[in-house]
C-alpha positions as CSV (number, residue, x, y, z in Angstrom):
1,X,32.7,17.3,-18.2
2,X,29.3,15.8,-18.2
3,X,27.2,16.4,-15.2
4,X,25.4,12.8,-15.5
5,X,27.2,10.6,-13.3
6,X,26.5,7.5,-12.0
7,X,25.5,7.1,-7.6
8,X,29.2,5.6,-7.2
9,X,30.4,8.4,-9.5
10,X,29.2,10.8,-7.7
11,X,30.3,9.4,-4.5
12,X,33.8,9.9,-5.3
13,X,33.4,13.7,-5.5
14,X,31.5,15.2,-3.1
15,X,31.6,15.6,0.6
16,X,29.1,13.8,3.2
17,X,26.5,15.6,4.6
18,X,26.8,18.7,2.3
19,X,24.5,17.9,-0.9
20,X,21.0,18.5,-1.7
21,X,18.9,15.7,-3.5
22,X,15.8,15.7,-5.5
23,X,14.4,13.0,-7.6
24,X,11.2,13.9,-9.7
25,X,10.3,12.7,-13.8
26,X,10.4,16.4,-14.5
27,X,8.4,15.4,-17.3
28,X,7.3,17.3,-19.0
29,X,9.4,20.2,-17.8
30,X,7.7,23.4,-17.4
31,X,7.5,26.2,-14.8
32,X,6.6,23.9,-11.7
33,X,9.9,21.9,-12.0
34,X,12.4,25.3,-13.1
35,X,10.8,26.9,-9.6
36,X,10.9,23.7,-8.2
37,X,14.9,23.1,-8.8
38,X,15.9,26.8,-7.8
39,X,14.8,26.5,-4.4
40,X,15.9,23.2,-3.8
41,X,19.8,24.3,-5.3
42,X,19.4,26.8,-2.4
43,X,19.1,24.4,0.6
44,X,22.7,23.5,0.1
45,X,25.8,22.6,-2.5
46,X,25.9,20.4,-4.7
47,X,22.9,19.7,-5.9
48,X,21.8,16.2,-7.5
49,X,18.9,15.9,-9.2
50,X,17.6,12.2,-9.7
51,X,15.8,11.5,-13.3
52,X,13.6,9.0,-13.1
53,X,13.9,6.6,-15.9
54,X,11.4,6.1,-18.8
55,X,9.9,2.8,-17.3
56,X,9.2,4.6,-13.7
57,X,8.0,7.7,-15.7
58,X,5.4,5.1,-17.8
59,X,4.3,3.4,-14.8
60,X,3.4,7.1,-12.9
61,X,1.8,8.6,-15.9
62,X,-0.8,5.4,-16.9
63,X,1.2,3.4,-18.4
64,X,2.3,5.1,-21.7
65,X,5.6,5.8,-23.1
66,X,7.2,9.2,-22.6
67,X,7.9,11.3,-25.9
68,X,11.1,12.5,-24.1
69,X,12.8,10.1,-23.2
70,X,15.3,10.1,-19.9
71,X,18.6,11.1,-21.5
72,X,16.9,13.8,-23.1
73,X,15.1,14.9,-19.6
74,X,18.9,14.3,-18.1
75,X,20.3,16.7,-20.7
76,X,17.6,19.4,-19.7
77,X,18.3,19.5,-16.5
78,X,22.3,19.5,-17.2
79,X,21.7,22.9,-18.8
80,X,20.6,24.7,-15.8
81,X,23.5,26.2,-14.1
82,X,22.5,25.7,-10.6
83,X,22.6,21.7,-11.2
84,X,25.3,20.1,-10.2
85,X,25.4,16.5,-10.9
86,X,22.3,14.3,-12.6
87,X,21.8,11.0,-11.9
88,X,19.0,8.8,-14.3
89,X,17.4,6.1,-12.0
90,X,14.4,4.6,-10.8
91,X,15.1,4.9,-7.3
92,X,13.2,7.3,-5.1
93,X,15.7,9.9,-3.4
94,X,14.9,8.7,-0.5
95,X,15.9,4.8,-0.8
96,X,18.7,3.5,1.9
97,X,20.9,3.0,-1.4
98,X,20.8,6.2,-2.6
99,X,21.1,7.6,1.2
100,X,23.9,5.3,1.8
101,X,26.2,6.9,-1.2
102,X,25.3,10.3,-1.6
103,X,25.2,10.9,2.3
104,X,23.3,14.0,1.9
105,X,22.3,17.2,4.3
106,X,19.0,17.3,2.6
107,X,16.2,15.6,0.7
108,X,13.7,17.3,-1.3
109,X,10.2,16.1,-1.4
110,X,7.6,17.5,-3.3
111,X,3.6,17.9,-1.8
112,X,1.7,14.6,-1.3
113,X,-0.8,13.2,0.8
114,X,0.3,14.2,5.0
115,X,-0.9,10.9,6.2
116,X,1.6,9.0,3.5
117,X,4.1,11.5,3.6
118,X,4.4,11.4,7.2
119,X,5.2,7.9,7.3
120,X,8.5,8.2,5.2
121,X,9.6,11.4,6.9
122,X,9.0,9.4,10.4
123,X,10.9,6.3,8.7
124,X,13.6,8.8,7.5
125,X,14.2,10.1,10.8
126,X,14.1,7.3,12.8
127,X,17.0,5.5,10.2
128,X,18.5,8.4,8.9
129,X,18.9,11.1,11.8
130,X,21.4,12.9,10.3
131,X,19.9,13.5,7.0
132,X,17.0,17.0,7.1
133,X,14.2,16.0,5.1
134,X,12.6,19.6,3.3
135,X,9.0,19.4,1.8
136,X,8.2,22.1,-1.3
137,X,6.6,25.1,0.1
138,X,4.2,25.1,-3.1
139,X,1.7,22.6,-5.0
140,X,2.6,20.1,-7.6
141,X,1.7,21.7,-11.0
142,X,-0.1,18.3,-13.1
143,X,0.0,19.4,-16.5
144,X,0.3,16.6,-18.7
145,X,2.0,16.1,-22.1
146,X,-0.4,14.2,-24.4
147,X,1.1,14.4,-28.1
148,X,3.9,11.9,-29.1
149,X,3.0,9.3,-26.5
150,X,2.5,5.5,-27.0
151,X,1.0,2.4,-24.9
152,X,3.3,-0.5,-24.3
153,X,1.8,-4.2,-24.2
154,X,2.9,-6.3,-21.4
155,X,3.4,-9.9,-22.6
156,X,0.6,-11.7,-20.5
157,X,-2.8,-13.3,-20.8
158,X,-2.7,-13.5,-16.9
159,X,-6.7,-11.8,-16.6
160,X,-5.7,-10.7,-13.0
161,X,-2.8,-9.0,-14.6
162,X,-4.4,-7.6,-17.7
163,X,-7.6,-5.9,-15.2
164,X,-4.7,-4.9,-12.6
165,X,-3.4,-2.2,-15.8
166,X,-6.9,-1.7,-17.5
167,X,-8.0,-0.3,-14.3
168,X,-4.6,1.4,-13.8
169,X,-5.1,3.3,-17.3
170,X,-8.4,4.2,-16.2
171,X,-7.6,5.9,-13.4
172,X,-8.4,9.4,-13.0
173,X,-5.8,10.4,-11.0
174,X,-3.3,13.3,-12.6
175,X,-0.1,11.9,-11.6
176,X,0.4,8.4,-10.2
177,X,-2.1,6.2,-11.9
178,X,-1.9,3.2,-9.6
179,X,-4.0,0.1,-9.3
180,X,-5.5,-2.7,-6.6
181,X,-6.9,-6.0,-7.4
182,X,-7.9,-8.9,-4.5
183,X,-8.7,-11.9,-5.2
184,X,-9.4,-15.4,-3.7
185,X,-8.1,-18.8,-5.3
186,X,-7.2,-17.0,-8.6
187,X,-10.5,-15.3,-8.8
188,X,-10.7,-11.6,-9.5
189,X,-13.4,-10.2,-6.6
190,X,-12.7,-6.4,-6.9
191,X,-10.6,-4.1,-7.6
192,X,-10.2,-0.3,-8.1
193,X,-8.1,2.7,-9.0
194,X,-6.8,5.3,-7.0
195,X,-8.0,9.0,-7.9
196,X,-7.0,12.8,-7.8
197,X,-8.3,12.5,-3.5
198,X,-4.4,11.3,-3.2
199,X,-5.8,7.9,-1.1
200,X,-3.7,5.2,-2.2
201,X,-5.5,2.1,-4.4
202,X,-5.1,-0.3,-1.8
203,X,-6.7,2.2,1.2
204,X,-9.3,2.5,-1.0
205,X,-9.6,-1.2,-2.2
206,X,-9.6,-2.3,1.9
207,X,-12.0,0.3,2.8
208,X,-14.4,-0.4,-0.1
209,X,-14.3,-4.4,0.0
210,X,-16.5,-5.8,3.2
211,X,-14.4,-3.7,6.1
212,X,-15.1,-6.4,8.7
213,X,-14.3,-9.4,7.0
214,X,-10.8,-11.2,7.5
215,X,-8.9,-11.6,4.1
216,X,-6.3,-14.3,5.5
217,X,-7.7,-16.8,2.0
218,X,-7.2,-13.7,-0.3
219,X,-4.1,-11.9,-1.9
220,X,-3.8,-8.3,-3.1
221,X,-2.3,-7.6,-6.7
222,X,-0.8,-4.7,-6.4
223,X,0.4,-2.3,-9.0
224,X,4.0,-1.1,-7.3
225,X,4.9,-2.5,-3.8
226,X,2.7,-1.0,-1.3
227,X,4.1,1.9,0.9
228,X,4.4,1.6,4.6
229,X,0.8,3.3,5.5
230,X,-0.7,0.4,3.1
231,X,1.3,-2.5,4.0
232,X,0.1,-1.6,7.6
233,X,-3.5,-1.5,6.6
234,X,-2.9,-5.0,4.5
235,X,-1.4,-6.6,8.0
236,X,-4.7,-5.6,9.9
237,X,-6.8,-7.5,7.0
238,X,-4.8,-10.4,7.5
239,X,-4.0,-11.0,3.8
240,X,-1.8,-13.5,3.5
241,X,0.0,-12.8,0.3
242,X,0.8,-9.2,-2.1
243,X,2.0,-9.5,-5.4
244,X,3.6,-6.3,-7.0
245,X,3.7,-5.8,-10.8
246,X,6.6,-3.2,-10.8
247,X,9.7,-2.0,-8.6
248,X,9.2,1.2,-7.3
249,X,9.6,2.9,-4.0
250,X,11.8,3.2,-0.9
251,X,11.3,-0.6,0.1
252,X,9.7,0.2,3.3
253,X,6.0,-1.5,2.8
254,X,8.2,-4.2,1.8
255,X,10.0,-4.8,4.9
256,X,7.2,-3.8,7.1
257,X,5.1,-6.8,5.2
258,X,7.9,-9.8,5.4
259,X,8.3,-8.7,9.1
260,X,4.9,-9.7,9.8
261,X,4.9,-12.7,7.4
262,X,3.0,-11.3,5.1
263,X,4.2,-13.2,1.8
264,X,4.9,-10.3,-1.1
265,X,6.5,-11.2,-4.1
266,X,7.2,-9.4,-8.0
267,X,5.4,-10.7,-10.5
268,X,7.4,-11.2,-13.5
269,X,6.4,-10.5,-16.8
270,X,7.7,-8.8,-20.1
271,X,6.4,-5.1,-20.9
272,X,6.9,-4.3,-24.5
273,X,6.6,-0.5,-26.3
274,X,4.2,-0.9,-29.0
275,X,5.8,-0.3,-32.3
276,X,9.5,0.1,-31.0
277,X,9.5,-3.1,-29.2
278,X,11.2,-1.3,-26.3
279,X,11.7,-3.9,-23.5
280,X,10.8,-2.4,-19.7
């Protein structure tokens, strides 16, 4: 029996409150993710490992296409004995959907940044008492897997858009290459790149771009919704409007923004794979 299920799959065959889930690229899998998945399988039983999908793995690592792609990252991880069930997704672990069918004891999450991290394990709490939240007791390992990988072209001439991933792919940052641009009547008037300090691009973009002034006539293009810390940060700038390239996250920013009237919206486009024509 295959151990890649589906959420609703899954669902159907395990208890509530009893499993353990982690969601990661585990890309590419070495040491760090192998130490990372026996002490999470020894929180509780089962445990459901969440793959995250080539598209959320292309987005995190600047915008290039994995050279394993996520059935093959599923398959790895069905080898190890001590997995349970696999689930290939670009949902976070942590997003009310995923919450709201696996019912789980415990959520994994790996190191990050305490002033971000502390926001979703406060929002966690406060929505989801009954689920224990356990952060990695070591570092993030960031090696990086640079043969076999390609750059996909997104199908726009949109020059906000097209600086939004330039600066996105020149981001120094190991993992999570993640962009900011603000601009004013369709004109670009800066933007930046987040960086291996872990501060989020649009802390950075707010605290670099005139502090004092009010940004009520400007709107924020954003590489992935903003999280919770940055869409309260965008709300005391008074921008009136955040655009978001690409779905990712637990949907709290989101929220947080359109209950203060902040208008945020996805911009569409098409994101091809160059030579495949792989559609994202």
């Amino acid at each position: 029996m295959s151990k890649i299920k589906s959420f609703k799959e899954i669902a159907k065959l395990i208890k509530s409150h009893q499993a353990t889930v982690i969601g990661s690229s585990f890309y590419p899998f070495n040491s760090y993710y192998l130490h990372l998945l026996k002490w999470a399988a020894k929180k509780s039983k089962p445990l459901i490992v969440i793959v995250q999908t080539d598209k959320v793995v292309s987005l995190r690592r600047g915008l290039v296409v994995p050279s394993e792609n996520q059935n093959q990252r599923a398959k790895r991880i069905a080898s190890l004995s001590f997995v349970d069930y696999i689930i290939i997704s670009s949902r976070v672990a942590h997003n009310p959907f995923c919450i709201k069918l696996l019912k789980p004891k415990f959520i994994i999450f790996q190191r990050n940044n305490k002033i971000y991290q502390r926001a979703t394990l406060e929002d966690l709490k406060r929505n989801h008492p009954d689920v224990q939240a356990k952060i990695a007791p070591f570092g993030r390992n960031f090696h990086q897997e640079i043969s076999n990988i390609r750059p996909f072209h997104l199908g726009t001439k949109n020059k906000i858009i097209l600086y939004l991933i330039l600066l996105a792919k020149k981001s120094n940052a190991s993992f999570g290459k993640i962009s900011a641009v603000l601009t004013k009547e369709n004109k670009i008037l800066t933007g930046v790149a987040n960086s291996d300090k872990e501060e989020h691009a649009e802390i950075i973009l707010l605290k670099k771009f005139k502090p004092k002034k009010n940004l009520s006539d400007c709107t924020l293009f954003t590489l992935i919704p903003p999280c919770l810390v940055c869409a309260k940060a965008i709300v005391g700038r008074n921008l009136r409007g955040v655009y978001y390239l690409f779905k990712y996250g637990d949907g709290m920013g989101i929220k947080y923004l359109k209950s203060k009237g902040v208008k945020i919206k996805q911009y569409r486009i098409q994101s091809t794979a160059s030579k495949k024509g792989r559609i994202f």
